[in-house]
C-alpha positions in Angstrom: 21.2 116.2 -13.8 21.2 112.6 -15.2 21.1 109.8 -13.0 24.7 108.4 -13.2 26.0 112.2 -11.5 23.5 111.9 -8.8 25.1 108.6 -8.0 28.0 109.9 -8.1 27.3 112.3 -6.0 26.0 109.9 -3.5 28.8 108.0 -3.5 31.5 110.6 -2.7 29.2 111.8 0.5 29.4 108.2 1.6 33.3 107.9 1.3 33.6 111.5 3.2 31.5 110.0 5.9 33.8 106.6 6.4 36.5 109.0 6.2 35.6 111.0 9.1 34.0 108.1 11.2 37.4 106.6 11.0 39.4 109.6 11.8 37.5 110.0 15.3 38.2 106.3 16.0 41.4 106.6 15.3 41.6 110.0 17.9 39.8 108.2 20.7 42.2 105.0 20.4 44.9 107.6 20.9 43.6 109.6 23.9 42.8 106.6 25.3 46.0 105.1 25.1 47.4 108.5 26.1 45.0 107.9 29.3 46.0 104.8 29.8 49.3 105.8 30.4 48.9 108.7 32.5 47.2 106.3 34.3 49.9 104.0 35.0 52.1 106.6 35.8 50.3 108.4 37.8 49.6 104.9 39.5 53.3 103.9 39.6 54.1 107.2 41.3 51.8 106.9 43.5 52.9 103.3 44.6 56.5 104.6 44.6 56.1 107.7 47.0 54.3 105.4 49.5 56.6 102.9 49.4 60.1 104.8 49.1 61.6 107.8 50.2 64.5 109.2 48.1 67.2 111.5 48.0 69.8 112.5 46.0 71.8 113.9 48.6 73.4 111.9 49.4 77.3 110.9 49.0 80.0 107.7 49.6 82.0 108.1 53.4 84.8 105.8 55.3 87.2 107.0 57.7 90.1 109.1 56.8 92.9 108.8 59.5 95.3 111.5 59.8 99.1 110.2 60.7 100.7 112.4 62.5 104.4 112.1 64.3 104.8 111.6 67.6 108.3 112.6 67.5 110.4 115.3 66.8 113.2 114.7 64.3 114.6 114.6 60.8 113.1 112.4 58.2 115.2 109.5 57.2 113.2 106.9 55.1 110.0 107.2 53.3 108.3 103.8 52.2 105.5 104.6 50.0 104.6 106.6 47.7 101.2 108.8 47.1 98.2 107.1 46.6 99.9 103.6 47.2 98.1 100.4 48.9 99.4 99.7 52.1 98.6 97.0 54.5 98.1 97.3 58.3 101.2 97.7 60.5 103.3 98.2 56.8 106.8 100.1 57.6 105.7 103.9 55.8 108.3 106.3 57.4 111.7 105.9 59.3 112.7 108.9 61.3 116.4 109.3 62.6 116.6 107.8 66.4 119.5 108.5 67.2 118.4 110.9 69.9 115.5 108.8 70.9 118.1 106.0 71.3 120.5 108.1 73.5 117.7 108.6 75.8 116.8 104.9 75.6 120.4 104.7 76.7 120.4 107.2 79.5 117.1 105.7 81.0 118.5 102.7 81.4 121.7 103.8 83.3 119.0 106.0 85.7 117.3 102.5 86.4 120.3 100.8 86.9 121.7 103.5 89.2 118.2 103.6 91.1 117.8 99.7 91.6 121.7 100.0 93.2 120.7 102.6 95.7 117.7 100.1 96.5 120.0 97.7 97.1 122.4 99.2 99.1 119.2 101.3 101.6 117.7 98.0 101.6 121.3 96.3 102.8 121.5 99.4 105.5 117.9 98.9 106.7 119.0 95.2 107.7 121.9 96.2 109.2 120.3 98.6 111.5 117.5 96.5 112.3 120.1 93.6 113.4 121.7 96.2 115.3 118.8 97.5 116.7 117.9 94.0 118.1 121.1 93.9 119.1 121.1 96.8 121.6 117.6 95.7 122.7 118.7 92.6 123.8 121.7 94.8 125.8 118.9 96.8 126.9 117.5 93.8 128.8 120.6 92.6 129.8 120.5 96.0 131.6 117.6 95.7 133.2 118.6 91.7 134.7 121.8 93.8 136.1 119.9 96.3 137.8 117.8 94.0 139.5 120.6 91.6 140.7 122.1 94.9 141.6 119.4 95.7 144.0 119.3 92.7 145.2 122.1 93.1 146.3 122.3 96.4 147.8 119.4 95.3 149.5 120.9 92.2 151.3 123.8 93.9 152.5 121.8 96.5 154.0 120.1 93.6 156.0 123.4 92.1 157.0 124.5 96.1 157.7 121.6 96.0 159.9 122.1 93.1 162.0 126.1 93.8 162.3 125.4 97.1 163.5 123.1 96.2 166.5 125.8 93.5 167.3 128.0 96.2 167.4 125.6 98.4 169.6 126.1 95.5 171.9 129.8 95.0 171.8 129.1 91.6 170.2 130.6 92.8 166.8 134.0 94.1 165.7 134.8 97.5 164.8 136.2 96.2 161.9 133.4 93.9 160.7 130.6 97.1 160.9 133.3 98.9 159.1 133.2 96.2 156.7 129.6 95.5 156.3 128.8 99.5 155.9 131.9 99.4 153.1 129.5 96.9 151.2 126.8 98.7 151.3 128.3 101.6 150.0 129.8 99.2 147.2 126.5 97.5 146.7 124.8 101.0 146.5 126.6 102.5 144.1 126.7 99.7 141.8 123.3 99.9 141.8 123.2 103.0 140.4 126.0 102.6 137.7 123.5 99.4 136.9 120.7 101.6 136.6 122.3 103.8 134.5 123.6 101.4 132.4 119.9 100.6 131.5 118.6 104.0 131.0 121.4 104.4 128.4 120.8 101.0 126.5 117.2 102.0 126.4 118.0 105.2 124.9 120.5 103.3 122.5 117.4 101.0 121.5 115.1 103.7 120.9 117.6 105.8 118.2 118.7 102.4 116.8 114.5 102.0 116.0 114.2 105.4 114.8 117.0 104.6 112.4 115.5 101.6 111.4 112.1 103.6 111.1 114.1 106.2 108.9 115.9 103.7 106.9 112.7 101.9 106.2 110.9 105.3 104.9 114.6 105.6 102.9 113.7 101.8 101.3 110.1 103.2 100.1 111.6 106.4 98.9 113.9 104.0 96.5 111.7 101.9 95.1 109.3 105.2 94.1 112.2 106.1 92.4 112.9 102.8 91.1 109.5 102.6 89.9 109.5 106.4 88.2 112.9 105.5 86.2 111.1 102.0 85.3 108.7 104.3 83.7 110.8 107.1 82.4 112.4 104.2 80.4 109.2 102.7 78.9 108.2 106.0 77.7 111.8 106.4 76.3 111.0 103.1 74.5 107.9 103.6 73.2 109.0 107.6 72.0 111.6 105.2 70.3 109.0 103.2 68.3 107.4 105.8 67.7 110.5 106.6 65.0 108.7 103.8 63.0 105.4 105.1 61.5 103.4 102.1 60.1 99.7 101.7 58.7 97.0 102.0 61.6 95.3 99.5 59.2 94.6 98.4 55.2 93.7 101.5 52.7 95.5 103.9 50.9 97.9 106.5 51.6 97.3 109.7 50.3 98.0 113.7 50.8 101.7 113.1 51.7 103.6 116.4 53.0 107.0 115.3 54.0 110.3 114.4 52.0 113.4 112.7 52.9 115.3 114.8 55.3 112.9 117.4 56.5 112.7 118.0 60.1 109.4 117.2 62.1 107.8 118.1 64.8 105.7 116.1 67.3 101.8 115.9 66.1 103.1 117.3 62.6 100.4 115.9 60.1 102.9 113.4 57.7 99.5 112.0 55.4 96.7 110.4 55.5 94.9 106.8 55.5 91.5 106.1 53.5 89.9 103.0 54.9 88.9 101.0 52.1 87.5 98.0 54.2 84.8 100.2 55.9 82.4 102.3 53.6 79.3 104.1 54.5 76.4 106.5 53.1 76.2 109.5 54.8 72.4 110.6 52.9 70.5 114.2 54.1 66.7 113.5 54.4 64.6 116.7 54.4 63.0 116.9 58.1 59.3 116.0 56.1 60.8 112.9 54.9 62.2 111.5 58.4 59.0 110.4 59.9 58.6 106.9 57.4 62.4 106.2 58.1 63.2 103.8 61.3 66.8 102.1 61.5 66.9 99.0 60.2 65.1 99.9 56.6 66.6 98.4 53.4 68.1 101.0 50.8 69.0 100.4 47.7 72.0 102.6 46.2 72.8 103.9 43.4 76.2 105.6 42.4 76.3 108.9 39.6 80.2 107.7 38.8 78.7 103.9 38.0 75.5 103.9 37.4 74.9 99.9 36.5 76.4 99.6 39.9 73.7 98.0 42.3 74.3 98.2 45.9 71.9 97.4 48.7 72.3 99.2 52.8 70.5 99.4 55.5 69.7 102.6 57.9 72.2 102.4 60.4 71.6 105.4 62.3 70.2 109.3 62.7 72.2 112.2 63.3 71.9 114.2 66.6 70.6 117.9 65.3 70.1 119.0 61.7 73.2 120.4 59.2 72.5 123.9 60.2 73.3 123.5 63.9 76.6 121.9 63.1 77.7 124.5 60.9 80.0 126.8 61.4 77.9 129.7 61.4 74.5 128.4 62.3 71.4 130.6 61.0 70.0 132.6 64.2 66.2 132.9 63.9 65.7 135.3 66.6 66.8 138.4 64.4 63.6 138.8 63.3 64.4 138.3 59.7 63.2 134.3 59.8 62.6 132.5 56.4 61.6 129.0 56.8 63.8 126.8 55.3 63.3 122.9 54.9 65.9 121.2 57.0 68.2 118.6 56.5 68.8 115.4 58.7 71.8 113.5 58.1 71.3 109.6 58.3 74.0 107.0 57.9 73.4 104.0 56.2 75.5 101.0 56.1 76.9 99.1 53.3 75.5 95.3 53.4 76.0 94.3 50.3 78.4 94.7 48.0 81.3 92.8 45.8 84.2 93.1 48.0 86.0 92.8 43.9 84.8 96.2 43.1 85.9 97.7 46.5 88.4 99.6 44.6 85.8 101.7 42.7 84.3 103.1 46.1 85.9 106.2 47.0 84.5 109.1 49.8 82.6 111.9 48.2 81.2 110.2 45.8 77.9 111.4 45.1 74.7 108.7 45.2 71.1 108.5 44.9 69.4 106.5 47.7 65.8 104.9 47.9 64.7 103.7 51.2 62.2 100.9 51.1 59.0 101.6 53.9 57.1 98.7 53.0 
């Protein structure tokens, strides 16, 4: 072998050498880097699950108010349409009062009726007790009479007295004892008609105060019955308002199940209100989750239909029990057949901030992806 192949030969050894020195550089840059970033992962997980607790379980709520009549009658008006905006106290349905008005009507003439009667018990009750003072004062008048009667009666019987022993001694006249015994007898018996007199005015008194007694319980039994047709006619008026169904407040109307000129009866669901000034975030923590949440926590939101959408909360609230013991048919784990299940805890969070522009785009059920800040 001459000297120029050995140096070849050499050569091509050193290049396959470089060759594979740089090719295990090169694969340690790349685990490294590979490391490197399963570090920061594995660091930015970490620093995430301590400092968050998510779910996706989460979903949009706001109240959803059922109108329902409160009368019975036939559909005459209907002022909106499905799905319209509608402001608070806004005119939606008319229903046909004519009825409602007749007893409006009818309640009125009752009160009118009732408020005479007072009147005329009340005008009664006077009377009597006028006349009742009236006979009482005849009643004492009585009883003056019967003690001037007596009086009387008794002084004649003293003047009998002494006229009769003037007579025993032939001082007196036949005619004068006569006389004075006559008086007596007068005096006597006007006593007695005096007497009368008096028992019979007090009797008088006490029926005319019994009357006025009775008349008085007639006064209280009118003005209860004044007072129930005052009512019966409120409730006739407000039954008549009711005939005008308006918007318990701002949202939209939706689920409408009534036409012109249907007949309805009393708490017959007509549609329903959304709320769209009042949104929540009804989110179902499993029960392992629970113990790093406290109300008062920021979330941050995060909506599947808008995505770019950034809304922050706070926790407002916990439920009372778990989902399973407010369904329907809640699981029974005394059968014997028990497989643990992680449970859900429902938490609502409220909606703090948000563009009250883009209220619109908010609408209950939708689904969202919550992250509740611990630190």
């Amino acid at each position: 072998m001459s000297t120029d192949q050995v140096a070849s030969n050499v050569a091509g050894e050193g290049t396959k050498g470089t060759k594979k020195t740089r090719f295990d550089r090169k694969r340690v840059i790349i685990f490294s880097i590979i490391l490197l970033v399963l570090a920061i992962a594995g660091f930015r997980f970490w620093s995430v699950s301590t400092s968050y607790e998510s779910t996706d379980n989460a979903q949009i709520d706001a109240s959803i108010i059922p109108i329902r009549s409160s009368v019975s009658g036939y559909v005459k008006n209907i002022f909106f349409k499905d799905n319209e905006h509608v402001k608070k106290g806004q005119l939606l349905i008319e229903i046909d009062d004519t009825e409602l008005k007749t007893k409006v009507a009818q309640a009125q003439a009752a009160l009118e009726n009732s408020r005479a009667n007072l009147l005329s018990v009340s005008s009664n009750a006077s009377s009597g007790k006028k006349n009742a003072t009236a006979v009482e004062q005849s009643s004492f008048a009585s009883e003056q009479n019967v003690e001037a009667a007596k009086i009387k009666w008794l002084k004649l019987i003293e003047d009998f007295k002494r006229i009769s022993n003037l007579y025993n001694a032939n001082v007196s006249t036949r005619s004068a004892y006569d006389a004075s015994k006559a008086d007596v007898d007068v005096a006597k018996a006007q006593y007695e008609v005096a007497v009368n007199n008096y028992k019979s005015s007090q009797a008088q008194s006490s029926g005319a105060y019994s009357q006025v007694d009775a008349q008085q319980a007639q006064i209280t039994l009118a003005q209860a019955l004044v007072r129930q047709r005052e009512t019966e006619l409120t409730l006739a008026k407000t039954l008549l308002g009711y005939a005008k169904v308006e918007a318990p407040r701002d949202g939209i109307i939706s689920k409408r199940s009534i036409e012109n000129g249907q007949f309805i009866s009393m708490g017959q669901p007509l549609c329903s209100e959304i709320d769209k000034e009042n949104f929540w975030v009804t989110a179902n923590f499993k029960e392992t989750q629970i113990k790093k949440l406290s109300v008062g926590q920021e979330v941050e939101i995060k909506l599947d239909a808008y995505p770019d959408l950034k809304i922050k909360g706070k926790i407002e609230s916990f439920v009372g029990a778990t989902g399973a013991k407010f369904s329907l048919l809640p699981p029974d784990n005394a059968t014997g057949n028990f497989i643990k299940v992680t449970q859900r805890i429902s938490v609502r969070i409220a909606i703090i901030d948000f563009p009250k522009d883009q209220a619109d785009v908010l609408f209950p059920g939708l689904s969202a992806f919550v992250e509740v800040k611990l630190k």
